[in-house]
Backbone as JSON, one array per atom type, in Angstrom:
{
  "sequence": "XXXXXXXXXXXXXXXXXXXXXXXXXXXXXXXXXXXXXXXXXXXXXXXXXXXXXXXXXXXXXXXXXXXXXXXXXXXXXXXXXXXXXXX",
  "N": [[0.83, -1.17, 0.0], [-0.04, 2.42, -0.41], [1.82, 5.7, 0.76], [-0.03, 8.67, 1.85], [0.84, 12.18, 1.85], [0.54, 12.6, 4.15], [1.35, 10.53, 5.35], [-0.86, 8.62, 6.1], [-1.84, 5.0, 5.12], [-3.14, 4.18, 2.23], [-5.71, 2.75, 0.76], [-7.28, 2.38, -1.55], [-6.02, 3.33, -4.5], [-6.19, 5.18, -7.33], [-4.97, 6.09, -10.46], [-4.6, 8.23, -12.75], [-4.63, 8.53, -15.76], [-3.34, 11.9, -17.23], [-3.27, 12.79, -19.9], [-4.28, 10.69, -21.53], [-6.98, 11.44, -20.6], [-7.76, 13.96, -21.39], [-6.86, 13.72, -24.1], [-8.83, 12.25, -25.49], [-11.57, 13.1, -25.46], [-11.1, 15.11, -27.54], [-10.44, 13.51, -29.11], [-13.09, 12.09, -29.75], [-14.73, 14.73, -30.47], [-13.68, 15.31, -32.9], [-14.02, 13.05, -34.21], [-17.01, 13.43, -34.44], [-17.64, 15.76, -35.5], [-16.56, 15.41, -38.17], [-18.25, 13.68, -39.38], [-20.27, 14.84, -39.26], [-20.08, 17.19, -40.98], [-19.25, 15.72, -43.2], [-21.99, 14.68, -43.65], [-23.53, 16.87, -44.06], [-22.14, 17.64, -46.74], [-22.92, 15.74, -48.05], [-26.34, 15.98, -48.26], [-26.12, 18.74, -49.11], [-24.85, 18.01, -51.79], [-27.02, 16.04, -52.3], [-29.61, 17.92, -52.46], [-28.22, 19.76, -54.52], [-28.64, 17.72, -56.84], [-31.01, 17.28, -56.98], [-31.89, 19.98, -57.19], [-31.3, 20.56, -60.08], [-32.38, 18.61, -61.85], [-35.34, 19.42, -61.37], [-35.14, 22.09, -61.72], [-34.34, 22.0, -64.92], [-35.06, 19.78, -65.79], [-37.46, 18.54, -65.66], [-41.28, 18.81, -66.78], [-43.06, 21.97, -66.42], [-46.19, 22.64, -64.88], [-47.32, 25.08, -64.04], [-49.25, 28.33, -64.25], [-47.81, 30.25, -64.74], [-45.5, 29.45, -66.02], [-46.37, 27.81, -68.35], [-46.03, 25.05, -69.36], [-43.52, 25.17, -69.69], [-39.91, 24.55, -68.72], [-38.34, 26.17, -65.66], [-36.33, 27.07, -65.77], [-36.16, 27.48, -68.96], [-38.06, 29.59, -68.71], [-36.93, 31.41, -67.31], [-34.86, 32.08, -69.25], [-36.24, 32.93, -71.26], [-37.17, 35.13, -70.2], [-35.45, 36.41, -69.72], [-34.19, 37.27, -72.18], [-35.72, 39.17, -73.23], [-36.34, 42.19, -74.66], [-34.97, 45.1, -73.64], [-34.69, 44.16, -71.04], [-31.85, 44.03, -70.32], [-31.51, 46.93, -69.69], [-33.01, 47.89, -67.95], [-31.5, 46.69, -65.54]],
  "CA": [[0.0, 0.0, 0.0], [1.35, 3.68, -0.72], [1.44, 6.63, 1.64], [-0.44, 9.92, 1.21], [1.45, 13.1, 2.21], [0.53, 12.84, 5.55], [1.92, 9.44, 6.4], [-1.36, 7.26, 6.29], [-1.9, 4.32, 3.97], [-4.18, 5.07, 1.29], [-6.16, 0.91, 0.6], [-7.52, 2.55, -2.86], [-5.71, 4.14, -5.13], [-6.97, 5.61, -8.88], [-4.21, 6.6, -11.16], [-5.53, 8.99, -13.53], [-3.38, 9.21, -17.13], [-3.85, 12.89, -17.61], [-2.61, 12.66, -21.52], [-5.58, 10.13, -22.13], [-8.01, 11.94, -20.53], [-7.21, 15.52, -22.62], [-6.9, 13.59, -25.42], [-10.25, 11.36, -25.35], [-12.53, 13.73, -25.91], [-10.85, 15.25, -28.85], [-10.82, 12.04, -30.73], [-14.66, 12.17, -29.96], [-15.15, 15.71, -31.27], [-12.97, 15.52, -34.1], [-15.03, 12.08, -34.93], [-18.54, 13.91, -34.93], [-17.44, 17.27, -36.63], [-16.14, 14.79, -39.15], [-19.46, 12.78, -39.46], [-21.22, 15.9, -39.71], [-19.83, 17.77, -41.62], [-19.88, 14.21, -44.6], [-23.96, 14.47, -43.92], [-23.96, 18.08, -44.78], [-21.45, 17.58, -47.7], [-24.1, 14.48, -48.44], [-27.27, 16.76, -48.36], [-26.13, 19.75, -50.24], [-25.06, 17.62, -52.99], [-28.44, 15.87, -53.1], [-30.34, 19.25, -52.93], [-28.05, 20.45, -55.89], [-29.04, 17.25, -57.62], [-32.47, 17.76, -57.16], [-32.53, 21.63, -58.0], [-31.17, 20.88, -61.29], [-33.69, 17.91, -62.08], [-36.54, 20.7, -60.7], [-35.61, 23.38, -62.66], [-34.42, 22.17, -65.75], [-35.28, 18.07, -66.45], [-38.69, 17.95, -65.54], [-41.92, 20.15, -67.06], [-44.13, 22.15, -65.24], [-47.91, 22.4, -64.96], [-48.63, 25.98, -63.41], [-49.9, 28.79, -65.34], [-47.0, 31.18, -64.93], [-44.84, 28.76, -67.02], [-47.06, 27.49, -69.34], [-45.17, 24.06, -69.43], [-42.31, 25.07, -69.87], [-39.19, 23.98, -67.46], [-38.49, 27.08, -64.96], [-34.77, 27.48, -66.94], [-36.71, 28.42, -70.07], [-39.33, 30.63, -68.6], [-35.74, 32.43, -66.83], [-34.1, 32.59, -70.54], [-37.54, 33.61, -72.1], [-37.45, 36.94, -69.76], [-33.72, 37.59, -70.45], [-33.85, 37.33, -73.69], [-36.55, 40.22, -73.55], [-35.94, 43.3, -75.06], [-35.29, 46.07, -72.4], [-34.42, 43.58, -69.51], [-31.1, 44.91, -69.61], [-31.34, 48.22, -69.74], [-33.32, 47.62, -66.77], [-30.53, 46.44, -64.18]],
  "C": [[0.87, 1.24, 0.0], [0.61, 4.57, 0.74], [1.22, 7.49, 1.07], [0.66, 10.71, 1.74], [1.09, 13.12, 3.66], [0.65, 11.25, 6.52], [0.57, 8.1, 6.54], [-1.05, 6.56, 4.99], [-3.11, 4.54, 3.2], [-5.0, 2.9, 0.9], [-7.1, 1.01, -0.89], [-7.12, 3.34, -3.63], [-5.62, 4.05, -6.71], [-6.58, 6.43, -9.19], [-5.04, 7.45, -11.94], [-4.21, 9.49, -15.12], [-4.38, 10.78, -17.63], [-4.28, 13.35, -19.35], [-3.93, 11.89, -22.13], [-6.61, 10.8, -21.89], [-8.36, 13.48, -21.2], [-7.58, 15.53, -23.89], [-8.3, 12.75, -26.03], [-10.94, 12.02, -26.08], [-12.53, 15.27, -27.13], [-11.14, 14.8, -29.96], [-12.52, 12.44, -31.04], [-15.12, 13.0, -30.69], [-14.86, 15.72, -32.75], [-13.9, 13.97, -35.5], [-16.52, 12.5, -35.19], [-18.45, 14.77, -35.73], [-17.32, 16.5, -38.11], [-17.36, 14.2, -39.84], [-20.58, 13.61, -39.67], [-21.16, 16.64, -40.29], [-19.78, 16.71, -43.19], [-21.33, 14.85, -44.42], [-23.88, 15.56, -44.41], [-23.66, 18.2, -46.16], [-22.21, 16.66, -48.79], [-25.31, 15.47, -48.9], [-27.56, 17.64, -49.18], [-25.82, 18.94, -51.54], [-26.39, 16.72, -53.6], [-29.06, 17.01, -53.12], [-29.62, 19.66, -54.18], [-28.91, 19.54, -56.78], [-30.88, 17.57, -57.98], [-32.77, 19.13, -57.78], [-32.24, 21.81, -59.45], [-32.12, 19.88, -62.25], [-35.06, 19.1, -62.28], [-36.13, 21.53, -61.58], [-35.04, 23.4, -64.4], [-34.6, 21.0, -66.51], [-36.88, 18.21, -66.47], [-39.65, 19.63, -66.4], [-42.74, 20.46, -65.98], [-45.03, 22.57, -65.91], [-48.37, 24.21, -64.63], [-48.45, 27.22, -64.57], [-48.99, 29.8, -65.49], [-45.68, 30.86, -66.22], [-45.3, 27.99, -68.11], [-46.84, 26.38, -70.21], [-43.92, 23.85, -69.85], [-41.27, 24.64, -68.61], [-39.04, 25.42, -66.95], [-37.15, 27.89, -65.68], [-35.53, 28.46, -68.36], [-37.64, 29.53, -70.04], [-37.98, 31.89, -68.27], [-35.68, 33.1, -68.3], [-35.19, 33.43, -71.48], [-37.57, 35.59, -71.42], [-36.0, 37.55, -69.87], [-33.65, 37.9, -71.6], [-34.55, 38.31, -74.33], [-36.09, 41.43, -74.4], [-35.96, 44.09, -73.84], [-34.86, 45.48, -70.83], [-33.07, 44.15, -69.65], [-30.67, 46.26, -69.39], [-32.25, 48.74, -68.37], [-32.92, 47.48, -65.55], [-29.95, 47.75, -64.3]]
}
């Protein structure tokens, strides 16, 4: 058995590696930031995929576009006369 600083015996004693415990909960962070930052990296590239499906693969139905895709209704009002003399 060891002695404390004041001479008794100590009948449990619980080392503590400082270096592991510092470093522990690094690993951990550095493993979620990591894992979350993939899902986001995941996400935005399905939303791009989708927004370019959506606005220039598929047709649409409502009455502002007149079935056209949302790309050609864009290029239809640039292509105006006067739109740039406008900006």
């Amino acid at each position: 058995m060891m002695d404390d600083d004041d001479g008794k015996q100590m009948s449990k004693v619980i080392r503590i590696d400082d270096a592991l415990i510092k470093d522990h909960p690094g690993e951990m962070v550095r493993g979620t930031d990591v894992a979350v930052l993939n899902a986001m990296l995941d996400a935005e590239a399905d939303l791009v995929e989708w927004l370019v499906h959506h606005n220039t693969e598929r047709p649409h139905l409502g009455y502002r576009n007149v079935g056209r895709r949302p790309i050609e209704t864009v290029m239809l009002f640039v292509s105006q006369e006067g739109y740039a003399d406008s900006l």
